[in-house]
N, C-alpha and C positions, 0 to 999 in steps of 0.2 A: 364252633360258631353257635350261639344261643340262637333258637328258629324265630322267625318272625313270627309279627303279629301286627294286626291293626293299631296304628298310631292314637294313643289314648287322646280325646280332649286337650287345648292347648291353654290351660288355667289363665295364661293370661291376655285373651281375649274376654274373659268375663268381664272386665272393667280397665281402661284404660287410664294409668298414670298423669296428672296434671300435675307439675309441681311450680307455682308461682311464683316468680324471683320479689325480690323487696321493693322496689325501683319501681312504680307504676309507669312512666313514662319511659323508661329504658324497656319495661315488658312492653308497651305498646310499638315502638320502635323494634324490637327482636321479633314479634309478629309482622310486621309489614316486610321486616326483610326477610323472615323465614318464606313468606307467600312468594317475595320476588325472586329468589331463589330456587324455588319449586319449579316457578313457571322457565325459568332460564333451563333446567332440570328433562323439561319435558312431564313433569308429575304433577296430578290436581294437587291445588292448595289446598289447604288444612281447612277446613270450615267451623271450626271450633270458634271463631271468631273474635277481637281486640275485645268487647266490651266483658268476656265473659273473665278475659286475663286483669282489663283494670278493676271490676270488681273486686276478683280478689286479691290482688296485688293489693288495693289501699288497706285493707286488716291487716296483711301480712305484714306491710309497710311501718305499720305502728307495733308491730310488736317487735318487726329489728332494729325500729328505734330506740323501746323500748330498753331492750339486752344491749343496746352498745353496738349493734354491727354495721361496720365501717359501707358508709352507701357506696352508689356508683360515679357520682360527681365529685369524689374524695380522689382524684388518681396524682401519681408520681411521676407520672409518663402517660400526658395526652396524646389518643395516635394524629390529633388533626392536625395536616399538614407533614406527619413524617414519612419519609422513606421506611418504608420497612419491606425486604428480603425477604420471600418465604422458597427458603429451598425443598425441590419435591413438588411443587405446585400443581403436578398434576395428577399425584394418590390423589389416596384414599381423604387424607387428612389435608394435608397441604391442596385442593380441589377446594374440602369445605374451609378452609383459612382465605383462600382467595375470593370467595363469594361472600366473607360476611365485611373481610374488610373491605370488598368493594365500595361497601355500603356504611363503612365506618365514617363520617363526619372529613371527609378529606382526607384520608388515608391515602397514598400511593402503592402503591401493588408493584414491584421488583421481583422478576420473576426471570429463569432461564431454558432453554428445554437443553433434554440431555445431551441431542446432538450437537449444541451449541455448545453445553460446557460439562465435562466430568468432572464430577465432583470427586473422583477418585486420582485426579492431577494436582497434587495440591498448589506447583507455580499457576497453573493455569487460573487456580479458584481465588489465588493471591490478587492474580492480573486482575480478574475480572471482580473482585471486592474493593482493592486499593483505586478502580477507576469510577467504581460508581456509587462506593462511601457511603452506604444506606443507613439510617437512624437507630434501625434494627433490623435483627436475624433470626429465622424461626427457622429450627432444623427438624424439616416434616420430610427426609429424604431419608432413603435405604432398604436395604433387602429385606422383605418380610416372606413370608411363607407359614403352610401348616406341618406337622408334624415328619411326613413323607418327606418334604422338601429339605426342613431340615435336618432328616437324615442321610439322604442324597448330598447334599452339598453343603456341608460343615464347612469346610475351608472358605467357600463364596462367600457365607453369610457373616464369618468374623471378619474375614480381608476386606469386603464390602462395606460393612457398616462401620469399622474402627478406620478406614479411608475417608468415610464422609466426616465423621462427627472431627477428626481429628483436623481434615483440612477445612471446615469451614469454620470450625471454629478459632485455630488461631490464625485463619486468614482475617477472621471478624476484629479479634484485637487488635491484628498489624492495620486492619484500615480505621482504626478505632472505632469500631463499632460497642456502647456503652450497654445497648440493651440486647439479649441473645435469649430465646427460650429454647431447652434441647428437651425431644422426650425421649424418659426411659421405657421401659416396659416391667408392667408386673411377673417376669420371669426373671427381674434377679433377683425377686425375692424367694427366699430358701423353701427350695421343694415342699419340706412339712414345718410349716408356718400358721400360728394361730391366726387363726380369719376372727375379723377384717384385717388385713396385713398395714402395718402402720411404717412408714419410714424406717424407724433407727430401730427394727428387724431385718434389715438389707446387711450383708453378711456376717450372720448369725449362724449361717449352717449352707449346705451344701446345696447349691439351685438344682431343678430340674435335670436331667442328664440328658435328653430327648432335644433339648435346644440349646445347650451348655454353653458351644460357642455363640450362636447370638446371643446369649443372654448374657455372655462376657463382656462382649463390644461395646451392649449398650449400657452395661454398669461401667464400662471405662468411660465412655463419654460423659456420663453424667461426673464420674470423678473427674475426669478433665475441665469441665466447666468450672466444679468446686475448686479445683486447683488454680485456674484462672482469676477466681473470684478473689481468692486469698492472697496473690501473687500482687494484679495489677487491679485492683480495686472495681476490678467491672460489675454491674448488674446481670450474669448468668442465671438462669435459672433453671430446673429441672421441672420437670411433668412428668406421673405418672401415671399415662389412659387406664380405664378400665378395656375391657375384652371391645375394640372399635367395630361397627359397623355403619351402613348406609350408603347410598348410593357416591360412585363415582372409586369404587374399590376396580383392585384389576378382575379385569372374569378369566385368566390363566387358571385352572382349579390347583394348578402345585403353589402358588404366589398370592390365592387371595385368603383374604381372612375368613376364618370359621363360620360364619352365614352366609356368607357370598359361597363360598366352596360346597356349603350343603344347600341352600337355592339351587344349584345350580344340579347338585345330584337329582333332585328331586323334578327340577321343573325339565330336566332331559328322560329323565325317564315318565314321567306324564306324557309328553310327547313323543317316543317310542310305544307306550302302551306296556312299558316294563310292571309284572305282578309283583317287585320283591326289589327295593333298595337294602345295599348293605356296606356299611358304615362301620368304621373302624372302633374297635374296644369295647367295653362295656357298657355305657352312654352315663354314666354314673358322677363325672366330675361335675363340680360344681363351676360356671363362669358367671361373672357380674358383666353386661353387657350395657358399651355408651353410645347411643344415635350420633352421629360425626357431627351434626351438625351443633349439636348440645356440646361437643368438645370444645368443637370452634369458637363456641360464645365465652367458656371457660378459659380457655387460654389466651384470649385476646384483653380480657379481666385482668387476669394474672400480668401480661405483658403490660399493658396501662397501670396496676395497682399492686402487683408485692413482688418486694427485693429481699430475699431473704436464703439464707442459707439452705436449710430443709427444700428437699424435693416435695412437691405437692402432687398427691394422691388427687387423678378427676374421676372420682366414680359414678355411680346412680345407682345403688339399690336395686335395680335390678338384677335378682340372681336365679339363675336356673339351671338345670343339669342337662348335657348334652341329649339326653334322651327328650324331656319338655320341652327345649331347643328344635326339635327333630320332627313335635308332634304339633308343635306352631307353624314351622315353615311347613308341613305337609297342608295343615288349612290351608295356609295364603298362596300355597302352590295351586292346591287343585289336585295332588298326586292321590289316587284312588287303593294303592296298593298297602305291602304290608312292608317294613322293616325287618333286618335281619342285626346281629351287633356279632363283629369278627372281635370274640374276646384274645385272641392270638396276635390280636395287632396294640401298641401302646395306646396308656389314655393319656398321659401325661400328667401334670399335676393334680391330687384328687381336686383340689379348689385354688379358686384365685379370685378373691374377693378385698375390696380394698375400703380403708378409713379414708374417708376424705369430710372431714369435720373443718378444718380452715376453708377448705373452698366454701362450705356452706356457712360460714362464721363469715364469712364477704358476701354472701347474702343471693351466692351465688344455688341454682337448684335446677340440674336436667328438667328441660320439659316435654322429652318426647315417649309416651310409652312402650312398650317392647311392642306392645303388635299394630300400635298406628306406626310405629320405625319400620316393623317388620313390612308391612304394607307397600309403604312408600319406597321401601328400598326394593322390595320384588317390583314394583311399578316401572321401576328405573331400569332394573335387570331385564324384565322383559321387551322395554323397548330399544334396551344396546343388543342383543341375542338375536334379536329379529329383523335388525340391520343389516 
């Protein structure tokens, strides 16, 4: 175990990320709901404020008109007035997919909880898709975890996830359902992989070993879709997140994701009065990390605007090393100690950084920076912990 030491500076707090979508009125619109969502949330709105987003949205605006990129009024699939399904609805992801379409233009929201329906029955997901025939289907459902978990429980996390994606997605076709987005994960791309990792690098070489089997299930899925797509003509499509965070994650620490899980190191030993957190591996890998709710607005794009074969990479540029990761949540904690790194324990992939050059050729651009996300996501965490 390398000894601790005080948590360096967290770089990026020096200046905060704005990145302006093309759309000035779709920006001003994704500000009003981002506020309403907060406040639903429990966390202060962003005070950044609309006028400071249609400023620059209109320059922005002319220069993707400029290059050709397809606006937001161009779509092939309006959500106003559709049914749309989002299974999972109450992660991480599927949480922030049902707060933005609340607010999409007449969306309807279709939604199940677990004890009502498993999604690992597949008559049962049959039943309950062939009766209520939704427009579309977003598969934001399944077992996730950190490295521990999935090594504890390999068998849960393939039989789990290759149950979901398989029964709802051809429950989806048998009820005809035409539009479906399923996400993958940037873990089936191959362990040592040129960064930014681009699509048709998906197997090239050997994934990770540390997550092998989730990272199986979700690359069957997303082949499932493709097979689907080529089979009976449907509009499937694939995502694939960058490293998720933000609030409405589980606070289980073996089940939630890598800022939720180290929040949570941090903010219980601050509260203990612990001198010395210690953190698995080296802190050396690199991850690109996406505020959930910048996913949601990305995927809801994609689901109204591209049919297309390729899975689509949603990243944001933001990249940092588990240890920088370590020394931001220790600011926004509060935690006054020192770090310790168990190099005895796995890091996992050194990097997992992703191309997402078509999302932002649709004109699409994250707008939350890593430490106003980091913020608002402790803001949320502390006030479900204290509950």
């Amino acid at each position: 175990m390398e000894g601790g030491a005080p948590a360096p500076p967290c770089r990026f707090f020096a200046s905060a990320l704005v990145s302006p979508a093309c759309d000035a009125e779709a920006l001003a619109k994704a500000q009003v709901r981002r506020a309403k969502a907060d406040r639903a949330l429990g966390v202060e709105p962003s005070r950044s404020g609309a006028a400071f987003f249609l400023f620059m949205a209109g320059g922005v605006g002319m220069i993707c008109a400029l290059m050709g990129v397809e606006r937001q009024s161009n779509r092939c699939f309006p959500l106003s007035g559709r049914r749309v399904f989002v299974a999972g609805h109450s992660g991480l992801v599927g949480s922030a997919l049902t707060r933005r379409l609340s607010d999409e233009n007449g969306a309807k929201i279709l939604t199940v909880s677990r004890g009502e329906l498993d999604l690992r029955n597949g008559p049962a997901v049959t039943t309950f898709l062939e009766k209520e025939r939704p427009d579309a289907v977003i598969v934001a459902a399944g077992r996730v975890g950190g490295i521990g978990a999935n090594r504890k429980q390999p068998a849960d996390f393939i039989y789990d996830n290759l149950m979901i994606e398989a029964n709802v997605i051809h429950a989806a076709w048998k009820a005809g359902v035409r539009r479906l987005v399923n996400f993958g994960s940037g873990c089936v791309y191959p362990r040592e992989c040129s960064q930014p990792m681009r699509p048709e690098q998906i197997g090239t070489g050997p994934m990770e070993p540390t997550s092998e089997p989730y990272s199986t299930a979700k690359l069957a899925g997303m082949i499932m879709c493709d097979a689907y797509r080529r089979q009976h003509g449907v509009a499937y499509i694939n995502v694939i997140p960058a490293g998720v965070y933000g609030p409405g994650d589980c606070l289980d620490p073996e089940r939630a994701h890598v800022v939720t899980a180290l929040m949570r190191r941090f903010h219980e030993a601050k509260q203990t009065g612990a001198s010395e957190v210690v953190l698995w591996g080296s802190g050396r890998p690199q991850r690109e990390l996406l505020y959930v709710d910048d996913l949601a607005e990305a995927v809801l794009l994609l689901l109204e605007r591209y049919d297309g074969e390729a899975p689509v990479n949603a990243g944001s540029g933001q990249v940092c090393s588990i240890a920088e990761l370590a020394a931001c949540l220790v600011e926004v904690t509060g935690f006054k100690g020192r770090i310790a790194w168990d190099t005895s324990k796995p890091d996992g992939a050194a990097a997992k950084t992703l191309d997402w050059t078509p999302l932002r050729q649709m004109g699409w651009n994250p707008r939350t920076g890593l430490a106003a996300g980091l913020r608002r996501t402790y803001e949320w965490f502390a006030s479900r912990v204290s509950e």
